[in-house]
C-alpha positions as CSV (number, residue, x, y, z in Angstrom):
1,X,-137.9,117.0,24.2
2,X,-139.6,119.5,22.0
3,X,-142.9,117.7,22.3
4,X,-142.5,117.7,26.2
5,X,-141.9,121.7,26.0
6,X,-144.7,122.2,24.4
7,X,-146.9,119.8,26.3
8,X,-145.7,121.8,29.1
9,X,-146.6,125.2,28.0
10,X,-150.2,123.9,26.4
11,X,-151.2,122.8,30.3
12,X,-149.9,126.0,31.8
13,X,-152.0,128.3,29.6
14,X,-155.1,125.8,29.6
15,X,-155.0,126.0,33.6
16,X,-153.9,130.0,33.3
17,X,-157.3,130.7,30.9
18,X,-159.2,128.2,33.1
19,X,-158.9,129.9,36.0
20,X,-159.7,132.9,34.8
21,X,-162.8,131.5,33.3
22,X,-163.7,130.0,37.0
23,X,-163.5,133.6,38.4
24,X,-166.6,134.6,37.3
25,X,-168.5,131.7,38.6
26,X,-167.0,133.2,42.4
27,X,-164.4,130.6,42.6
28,X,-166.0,127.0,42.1
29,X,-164.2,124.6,40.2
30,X,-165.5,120.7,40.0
31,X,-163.5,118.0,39.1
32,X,-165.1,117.8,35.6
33,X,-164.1,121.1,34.5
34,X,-160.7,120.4,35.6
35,X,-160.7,117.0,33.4
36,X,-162.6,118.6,30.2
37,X,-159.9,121.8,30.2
38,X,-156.8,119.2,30.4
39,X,-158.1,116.7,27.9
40,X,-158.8,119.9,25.5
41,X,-155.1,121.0,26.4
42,X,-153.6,117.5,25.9
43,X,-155.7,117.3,22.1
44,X,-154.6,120.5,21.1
45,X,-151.2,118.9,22.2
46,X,-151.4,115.9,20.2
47,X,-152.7,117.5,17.5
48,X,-149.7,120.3,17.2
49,X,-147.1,117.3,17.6
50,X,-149.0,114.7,14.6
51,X,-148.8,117.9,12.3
52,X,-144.7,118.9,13.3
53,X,-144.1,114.5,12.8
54,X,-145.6,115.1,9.5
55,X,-143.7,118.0,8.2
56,X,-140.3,116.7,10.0
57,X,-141.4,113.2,8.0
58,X,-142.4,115.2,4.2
59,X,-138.9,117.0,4.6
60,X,-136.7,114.0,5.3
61,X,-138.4,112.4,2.7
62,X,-138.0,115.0,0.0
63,X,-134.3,114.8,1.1
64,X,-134.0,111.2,1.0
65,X,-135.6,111.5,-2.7
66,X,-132.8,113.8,-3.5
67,X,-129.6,112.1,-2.0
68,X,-131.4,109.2,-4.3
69,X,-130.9,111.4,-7.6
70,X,-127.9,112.2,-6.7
71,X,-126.5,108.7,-6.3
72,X,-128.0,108.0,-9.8
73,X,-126.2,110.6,-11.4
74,X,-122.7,109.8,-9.5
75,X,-123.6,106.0,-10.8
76,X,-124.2,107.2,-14.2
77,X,-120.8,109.4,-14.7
78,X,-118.7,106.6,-13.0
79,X,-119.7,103.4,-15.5
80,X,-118.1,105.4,-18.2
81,X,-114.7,106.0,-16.0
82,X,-114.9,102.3,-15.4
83,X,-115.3,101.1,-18.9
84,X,-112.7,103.0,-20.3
85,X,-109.9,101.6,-17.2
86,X,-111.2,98.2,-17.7
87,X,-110.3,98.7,-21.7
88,X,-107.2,100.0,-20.8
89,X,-106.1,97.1,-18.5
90,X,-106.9,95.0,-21.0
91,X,-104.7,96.3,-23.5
92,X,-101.7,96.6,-21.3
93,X,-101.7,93.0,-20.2
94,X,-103.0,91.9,-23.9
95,X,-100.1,89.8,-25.5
């Protein structure tokens, strides 16, 4: 949705600064200025959304990397919990 919002706004001002840029050239517009302004508008589109994927992409990544270290630690305080129930069972049912 973002991406389509900003899409959005990208053509609006490209054809807004366009058309001011026609002005001065009393009003004439051809079909290949048109085309060249709105492929410029949709790269500087693309471009804008590649570089948000990527940050959006380090960030989950960085907290992927730390839910991981934190599973290791939890992993590493329960095997000592566990060893010491498994000796007790033991010696409870022990004849």
């Amino acid at each position: 949705m973002r991406f389509m919002s900003v899409v959005g706004v990208l053509v609006v001002l490209g054809v807004c600064a366009y058309g001011g840029w026609v002005r001065g050239d009393e009003g004439k517009v051809t079909g290949g200025d048109v085309r060249k302004q709105a492929e410029d508008t949709l790269d500087a589109a693309k471009k804008y959304a590649l570089q948000q994927k990527a940050e959006y992409q380090q960030k989950v990544e960085q907290e992927l990397s730390e839910l991981g270290a934190k599973i290791g630690e939890l992993r590493k305080r329960l095997r000592p919990r566990q060893a010491s129930r498994c000796g007790r069972f033991k010696k409870k049912w022990a004849t």
